[in-house]
PDB file with SEQRES, HELIX, SHEET and CRYST1 records, atoms N, CA, C and O in Angstrom:
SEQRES   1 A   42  UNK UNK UNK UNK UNK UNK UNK UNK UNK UNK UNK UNK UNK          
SEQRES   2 A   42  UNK UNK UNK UNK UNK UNK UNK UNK UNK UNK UNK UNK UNK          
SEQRES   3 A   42  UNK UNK UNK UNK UNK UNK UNK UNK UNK UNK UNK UNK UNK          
SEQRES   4 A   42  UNK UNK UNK                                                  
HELIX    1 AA1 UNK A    2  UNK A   30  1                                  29    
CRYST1    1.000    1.000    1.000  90.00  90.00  90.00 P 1           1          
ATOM      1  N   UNK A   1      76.388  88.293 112.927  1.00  0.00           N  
ATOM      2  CA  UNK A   1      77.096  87.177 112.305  1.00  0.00           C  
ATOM      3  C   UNK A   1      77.618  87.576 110.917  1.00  0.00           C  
ATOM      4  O   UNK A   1      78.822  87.447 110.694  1.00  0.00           O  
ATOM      5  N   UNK A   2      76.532  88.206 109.665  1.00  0.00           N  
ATOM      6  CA  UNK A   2      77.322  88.480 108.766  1.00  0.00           C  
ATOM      7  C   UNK A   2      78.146  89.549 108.911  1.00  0.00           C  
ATOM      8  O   UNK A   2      78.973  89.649 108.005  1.00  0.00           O  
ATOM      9  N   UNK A   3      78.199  90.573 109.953  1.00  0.00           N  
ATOM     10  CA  UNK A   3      79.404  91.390 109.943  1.00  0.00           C  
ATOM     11  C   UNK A   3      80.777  91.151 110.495  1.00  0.00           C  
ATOM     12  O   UNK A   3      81.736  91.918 110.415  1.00  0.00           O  
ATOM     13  N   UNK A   4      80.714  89.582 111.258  1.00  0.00           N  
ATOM     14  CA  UNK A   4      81.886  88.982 111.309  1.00  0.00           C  
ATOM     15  C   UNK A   4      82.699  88.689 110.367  1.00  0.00           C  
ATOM     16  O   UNK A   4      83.883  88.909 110.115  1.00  0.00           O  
ATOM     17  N   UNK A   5      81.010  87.630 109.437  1.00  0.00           N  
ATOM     18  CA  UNK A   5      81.837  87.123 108.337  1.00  0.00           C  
ATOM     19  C   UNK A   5      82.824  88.128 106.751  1.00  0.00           C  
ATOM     20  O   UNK A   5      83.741  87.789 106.002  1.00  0.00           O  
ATOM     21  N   UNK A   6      82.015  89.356 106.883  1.00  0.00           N  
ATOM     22  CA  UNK A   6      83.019  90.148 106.528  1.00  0.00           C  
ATOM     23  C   UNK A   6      84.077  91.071 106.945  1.00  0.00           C  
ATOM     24  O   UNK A   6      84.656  91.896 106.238  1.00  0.00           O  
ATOM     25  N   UNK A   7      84.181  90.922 107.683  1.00  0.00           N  
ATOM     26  CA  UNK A   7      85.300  91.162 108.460  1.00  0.00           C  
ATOM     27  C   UNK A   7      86.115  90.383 108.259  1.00  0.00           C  
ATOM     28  O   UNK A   7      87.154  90.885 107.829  1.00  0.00           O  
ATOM     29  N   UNK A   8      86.131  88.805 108.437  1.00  0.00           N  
ATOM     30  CA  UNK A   8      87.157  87.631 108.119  1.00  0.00           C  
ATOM     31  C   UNK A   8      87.298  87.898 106.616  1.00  0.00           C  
ATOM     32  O   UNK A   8      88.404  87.568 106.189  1.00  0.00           O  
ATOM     33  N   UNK A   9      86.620  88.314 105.879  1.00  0.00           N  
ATOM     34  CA  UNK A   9      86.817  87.780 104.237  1.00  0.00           C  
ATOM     35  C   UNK A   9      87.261  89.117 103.722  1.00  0.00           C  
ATOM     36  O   UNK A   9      87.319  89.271 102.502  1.00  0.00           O  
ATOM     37  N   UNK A  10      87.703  90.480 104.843  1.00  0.00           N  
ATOM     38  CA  UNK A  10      88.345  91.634 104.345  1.00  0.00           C  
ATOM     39  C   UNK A  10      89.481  91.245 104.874  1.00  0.00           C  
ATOM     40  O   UNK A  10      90.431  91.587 104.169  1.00  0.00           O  
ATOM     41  N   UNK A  11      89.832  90.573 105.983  1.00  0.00           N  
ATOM     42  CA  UNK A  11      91.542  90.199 106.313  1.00  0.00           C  
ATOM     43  C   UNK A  11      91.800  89.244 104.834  1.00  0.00           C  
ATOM     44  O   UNK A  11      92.378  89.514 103.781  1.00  0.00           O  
ATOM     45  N   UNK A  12      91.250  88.316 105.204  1.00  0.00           N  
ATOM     46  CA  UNK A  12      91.924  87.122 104.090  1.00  0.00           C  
ATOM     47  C   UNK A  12      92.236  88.234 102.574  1.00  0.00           C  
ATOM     48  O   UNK A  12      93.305  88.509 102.028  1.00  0.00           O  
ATOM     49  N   UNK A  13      90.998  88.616 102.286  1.00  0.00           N  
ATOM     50  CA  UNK A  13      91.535  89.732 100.746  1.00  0.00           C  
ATOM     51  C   UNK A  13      92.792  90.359 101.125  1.00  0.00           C  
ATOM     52  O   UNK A  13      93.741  89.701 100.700  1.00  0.00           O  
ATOM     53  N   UNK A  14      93.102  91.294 101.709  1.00  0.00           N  
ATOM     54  CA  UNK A  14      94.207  91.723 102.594  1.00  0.00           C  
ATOM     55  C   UNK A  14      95.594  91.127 102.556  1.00  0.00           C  
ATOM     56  O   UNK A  14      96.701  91.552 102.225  1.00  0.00           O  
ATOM     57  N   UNK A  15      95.089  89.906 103.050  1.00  0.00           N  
ATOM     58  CA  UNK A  15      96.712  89.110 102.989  1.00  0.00           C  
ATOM     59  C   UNK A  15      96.804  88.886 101.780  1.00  0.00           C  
ATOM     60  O   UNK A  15      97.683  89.514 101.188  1.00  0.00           O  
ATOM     61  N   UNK A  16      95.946  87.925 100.985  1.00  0.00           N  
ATOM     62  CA  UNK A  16      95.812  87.741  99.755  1.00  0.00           C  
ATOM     63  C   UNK A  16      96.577  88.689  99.075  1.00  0.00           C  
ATOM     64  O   UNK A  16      97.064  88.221  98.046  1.00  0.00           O  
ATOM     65  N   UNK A  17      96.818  89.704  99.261  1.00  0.00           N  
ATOM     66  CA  UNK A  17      97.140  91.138  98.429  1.00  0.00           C  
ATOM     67  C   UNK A  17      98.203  91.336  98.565  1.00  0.00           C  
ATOM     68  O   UNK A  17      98.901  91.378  97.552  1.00  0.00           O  
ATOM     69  N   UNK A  18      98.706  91.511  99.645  1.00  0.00           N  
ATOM     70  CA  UNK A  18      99.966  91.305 100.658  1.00  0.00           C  
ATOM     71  C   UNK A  18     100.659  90.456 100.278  1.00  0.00           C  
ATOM     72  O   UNK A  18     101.822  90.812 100.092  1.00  0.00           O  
ATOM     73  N   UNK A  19     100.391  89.256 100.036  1.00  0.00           N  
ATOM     74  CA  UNK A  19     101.411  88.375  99.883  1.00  0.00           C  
ATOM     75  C   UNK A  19     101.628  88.216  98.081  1.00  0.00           C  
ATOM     76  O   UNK A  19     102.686  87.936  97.517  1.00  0.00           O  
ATOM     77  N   UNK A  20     100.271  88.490  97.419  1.00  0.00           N  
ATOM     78  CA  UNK A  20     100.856  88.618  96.050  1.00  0.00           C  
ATOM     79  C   UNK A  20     101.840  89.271  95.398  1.00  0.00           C  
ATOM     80  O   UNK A  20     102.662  88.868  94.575  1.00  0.00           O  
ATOM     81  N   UNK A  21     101.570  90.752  96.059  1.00  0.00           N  
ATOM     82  CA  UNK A  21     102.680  91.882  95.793  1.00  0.00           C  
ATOM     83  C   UNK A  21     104.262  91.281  96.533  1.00  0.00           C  
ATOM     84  O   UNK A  21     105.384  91.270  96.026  1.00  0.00           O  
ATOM     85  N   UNK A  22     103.933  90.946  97.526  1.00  0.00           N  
ATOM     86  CA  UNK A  22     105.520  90.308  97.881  1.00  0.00           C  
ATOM     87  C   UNK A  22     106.343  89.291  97.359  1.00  0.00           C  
ATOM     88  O   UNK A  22     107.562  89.141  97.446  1.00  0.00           O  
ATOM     89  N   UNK A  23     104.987  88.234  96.485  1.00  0.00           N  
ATOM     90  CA  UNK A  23     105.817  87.335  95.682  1.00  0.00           C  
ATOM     91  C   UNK A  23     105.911  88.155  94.427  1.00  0.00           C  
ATOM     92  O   UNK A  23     107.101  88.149  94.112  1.00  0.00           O  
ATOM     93  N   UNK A  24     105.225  88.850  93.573  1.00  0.00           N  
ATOM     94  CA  UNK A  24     105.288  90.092  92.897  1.00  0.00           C  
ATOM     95  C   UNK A  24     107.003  90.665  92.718  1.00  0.00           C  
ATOM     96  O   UNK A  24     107.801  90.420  91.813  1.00  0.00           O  
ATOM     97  N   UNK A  25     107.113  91.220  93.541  1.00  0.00           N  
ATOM     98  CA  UNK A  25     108.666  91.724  93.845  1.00  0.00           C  
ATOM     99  C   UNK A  25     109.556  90.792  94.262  1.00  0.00           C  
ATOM    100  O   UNK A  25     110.737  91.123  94.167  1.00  0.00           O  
ATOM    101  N   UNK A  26     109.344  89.839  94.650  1.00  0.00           N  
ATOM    102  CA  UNK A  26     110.691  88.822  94.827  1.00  0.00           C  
ATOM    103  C   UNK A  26     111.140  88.119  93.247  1.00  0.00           C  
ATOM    104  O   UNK A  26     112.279  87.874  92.848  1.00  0.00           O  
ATOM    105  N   UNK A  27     109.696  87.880  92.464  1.00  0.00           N  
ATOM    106  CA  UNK A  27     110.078  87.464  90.884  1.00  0.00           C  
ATOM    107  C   UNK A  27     110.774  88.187  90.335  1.00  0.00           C  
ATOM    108  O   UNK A  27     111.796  87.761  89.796  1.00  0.00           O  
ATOM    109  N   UNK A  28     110.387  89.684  90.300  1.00  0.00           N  
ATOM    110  CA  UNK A  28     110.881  90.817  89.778  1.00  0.00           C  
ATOM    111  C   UNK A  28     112.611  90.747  90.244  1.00  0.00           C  
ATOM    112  O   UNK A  28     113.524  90.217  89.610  1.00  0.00           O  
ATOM    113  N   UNK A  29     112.672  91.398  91.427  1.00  0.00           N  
ATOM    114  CA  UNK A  29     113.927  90.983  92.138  1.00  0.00           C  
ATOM    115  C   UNK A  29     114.824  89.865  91.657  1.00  0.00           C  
ATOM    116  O   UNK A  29     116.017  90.006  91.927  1.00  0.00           O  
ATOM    117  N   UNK A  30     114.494  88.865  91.045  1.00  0.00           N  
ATOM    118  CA  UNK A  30     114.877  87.674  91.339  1.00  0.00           C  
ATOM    119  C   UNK A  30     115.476  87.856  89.344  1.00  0.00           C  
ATOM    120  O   UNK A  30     116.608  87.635  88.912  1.00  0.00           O  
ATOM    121  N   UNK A  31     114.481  88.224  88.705  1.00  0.00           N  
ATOM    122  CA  UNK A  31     114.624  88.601  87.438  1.00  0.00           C  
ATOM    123  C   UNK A  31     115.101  89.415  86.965  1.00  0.00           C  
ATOM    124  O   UNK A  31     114.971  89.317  85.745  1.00  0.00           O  
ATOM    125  N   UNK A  32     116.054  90.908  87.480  1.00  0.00           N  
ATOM    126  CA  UNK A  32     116.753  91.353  87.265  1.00  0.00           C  
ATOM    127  C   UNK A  32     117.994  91.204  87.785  1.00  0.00           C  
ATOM    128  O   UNK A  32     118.915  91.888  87.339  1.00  0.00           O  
ATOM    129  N   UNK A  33     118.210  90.234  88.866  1.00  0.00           N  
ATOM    130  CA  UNK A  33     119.430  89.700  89.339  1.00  0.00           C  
ATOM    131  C   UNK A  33     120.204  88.532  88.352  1.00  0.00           C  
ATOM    132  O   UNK A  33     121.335  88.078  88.520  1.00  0.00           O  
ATOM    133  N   UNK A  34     119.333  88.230  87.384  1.00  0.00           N  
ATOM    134  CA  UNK A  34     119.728  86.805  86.594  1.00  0.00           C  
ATOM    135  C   UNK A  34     119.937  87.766  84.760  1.00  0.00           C  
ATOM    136  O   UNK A  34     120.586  87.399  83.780  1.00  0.00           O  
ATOM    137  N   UNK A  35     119.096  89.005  84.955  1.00  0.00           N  
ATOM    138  CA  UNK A  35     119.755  89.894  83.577  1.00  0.00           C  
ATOM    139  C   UNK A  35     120.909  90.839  84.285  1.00  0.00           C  
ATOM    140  O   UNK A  35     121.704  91.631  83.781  1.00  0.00           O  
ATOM    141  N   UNK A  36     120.761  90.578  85.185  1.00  0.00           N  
ATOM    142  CA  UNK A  36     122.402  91.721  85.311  1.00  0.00           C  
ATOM    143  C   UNK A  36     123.486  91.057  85.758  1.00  0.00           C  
ATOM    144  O   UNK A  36     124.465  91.719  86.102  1.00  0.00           O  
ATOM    145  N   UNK A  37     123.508  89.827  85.826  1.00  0.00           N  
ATOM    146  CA  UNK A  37     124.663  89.368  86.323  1.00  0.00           C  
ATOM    147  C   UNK A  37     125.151  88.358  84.569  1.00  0.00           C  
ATOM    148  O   UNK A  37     124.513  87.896  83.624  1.00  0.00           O  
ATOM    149  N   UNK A  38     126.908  88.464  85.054  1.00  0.00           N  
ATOM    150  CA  UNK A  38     127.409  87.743  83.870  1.00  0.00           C  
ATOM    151  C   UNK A  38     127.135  86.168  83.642  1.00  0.00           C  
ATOM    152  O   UNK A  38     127.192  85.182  84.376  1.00  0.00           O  
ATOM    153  N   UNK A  39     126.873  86.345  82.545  1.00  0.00           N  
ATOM    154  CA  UNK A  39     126.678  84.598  82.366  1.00  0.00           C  
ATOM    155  C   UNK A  39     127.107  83.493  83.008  1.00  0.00           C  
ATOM    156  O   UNK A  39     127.802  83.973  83.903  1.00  0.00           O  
ATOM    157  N   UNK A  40     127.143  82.171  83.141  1.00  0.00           N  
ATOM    158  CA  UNK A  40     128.275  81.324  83.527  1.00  0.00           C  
ATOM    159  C   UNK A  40     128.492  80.202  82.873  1.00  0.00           C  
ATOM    160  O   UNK A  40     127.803  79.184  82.929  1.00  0.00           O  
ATOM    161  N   UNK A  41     130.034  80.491  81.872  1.00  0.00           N  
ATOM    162  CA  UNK A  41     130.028  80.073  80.938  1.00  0.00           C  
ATOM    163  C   UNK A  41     130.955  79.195  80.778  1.00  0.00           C  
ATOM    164  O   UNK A  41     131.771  79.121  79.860  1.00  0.00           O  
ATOM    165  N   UNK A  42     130.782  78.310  81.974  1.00  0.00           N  
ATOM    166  CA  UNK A  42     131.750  77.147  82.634  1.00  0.00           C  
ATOM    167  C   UNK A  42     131.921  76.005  80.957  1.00  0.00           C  
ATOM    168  O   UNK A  42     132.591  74.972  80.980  1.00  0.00           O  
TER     169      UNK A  42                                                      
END                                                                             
């Protein structure tokens, strides 16, 4: 039983990780698309 339960709580860390780094790089991404593009200076 407890080697299930770590097993479940090494996926969840896992994704956890996974998905930080992916929102990670989409901010990033997202933050050099808004310094490199020209203003809009309607």
């Amino acid at each position: 039983m407890l080697k299930k339960l770590l097993i479940v709580a090494g996926v969840i860390g896992a994704t956890a990780l996974v998905v930080k780094k992916a929102k990670a790089s989409s901010d990033e991404r997202a933050l050099w698309h808004e310094a490199t593009t020209a203003p809009d200076l309607r």
